[in-house]
ZANUDREN-353919 format. One record per residue (C-alpha): residue in three letters; x, y, z. Coordinates in steps of 0.05 Angstrom, whole numbers, plus 5000, padded with zeros to 4 digits. Example, Ala and Ser with C-alpha at 12.3 -4.5 7.8 and 13.67 -1.06 7.14 Angstrom:
<nodes>
ala524649105156 ser527349795143 
</nodes>
This chain:
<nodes>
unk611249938816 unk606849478776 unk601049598827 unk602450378825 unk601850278743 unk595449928750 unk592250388793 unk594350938744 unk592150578686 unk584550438713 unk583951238737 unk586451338669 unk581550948634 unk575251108686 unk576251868672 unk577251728590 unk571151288593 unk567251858630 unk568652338581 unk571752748646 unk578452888629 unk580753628632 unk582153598562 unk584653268503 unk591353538508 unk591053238575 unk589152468553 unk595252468503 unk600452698552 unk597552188598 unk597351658536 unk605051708529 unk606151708604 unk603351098609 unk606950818553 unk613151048593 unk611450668656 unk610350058621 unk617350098593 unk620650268658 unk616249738684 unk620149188634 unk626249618647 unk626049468723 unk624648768718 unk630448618680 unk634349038720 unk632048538786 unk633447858734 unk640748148731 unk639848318809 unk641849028791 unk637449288856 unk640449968852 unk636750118790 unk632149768808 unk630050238863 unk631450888814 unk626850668769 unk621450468813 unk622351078837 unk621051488766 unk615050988765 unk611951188834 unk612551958816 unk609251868741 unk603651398758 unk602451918818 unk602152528760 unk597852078711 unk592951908774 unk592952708794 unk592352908719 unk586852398708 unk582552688774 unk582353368733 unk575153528714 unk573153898653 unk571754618671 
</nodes>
């Protein structure tokens, strides 16, 4: 999960840095997804401190499937 996030993150901030981004709607939704994963991210690591691997899973799981949308949304060119 922390590797998906990372990944997500750089596309992110290539595309932003490029100016490419579909639009500006676009980089805020992706701004507060991001935001999200990073508190899942804490969420999930203090779910494995408690060794609650159940949620553990389910929330690496919510991870995997936003950092996949923020890496799509960020490949979306400008028209």
């Amino acid at each position: 999960a922390a590797h998906a996030t990372e990944q997500a993150w750089e596309e992110f901030h290539a595309a932003a840095i490029e100016g490419t981004l579909a639009s500006p709607l676009i980089q805020v939704t992706i701004e507060g997804q991001l935001h999200e994963v990073r508190r899942l991210l804490m969420e999930a690591r203090k779910a494995e401190r408690s060794q609650h691997y159940q949620s553990v899973k389910e929330i690496t799981e919510q991870i995997q499937e936003i950092t996949q949308n923020i890496i799509q949304a960020s490949r979306e060119r400008k028209q």
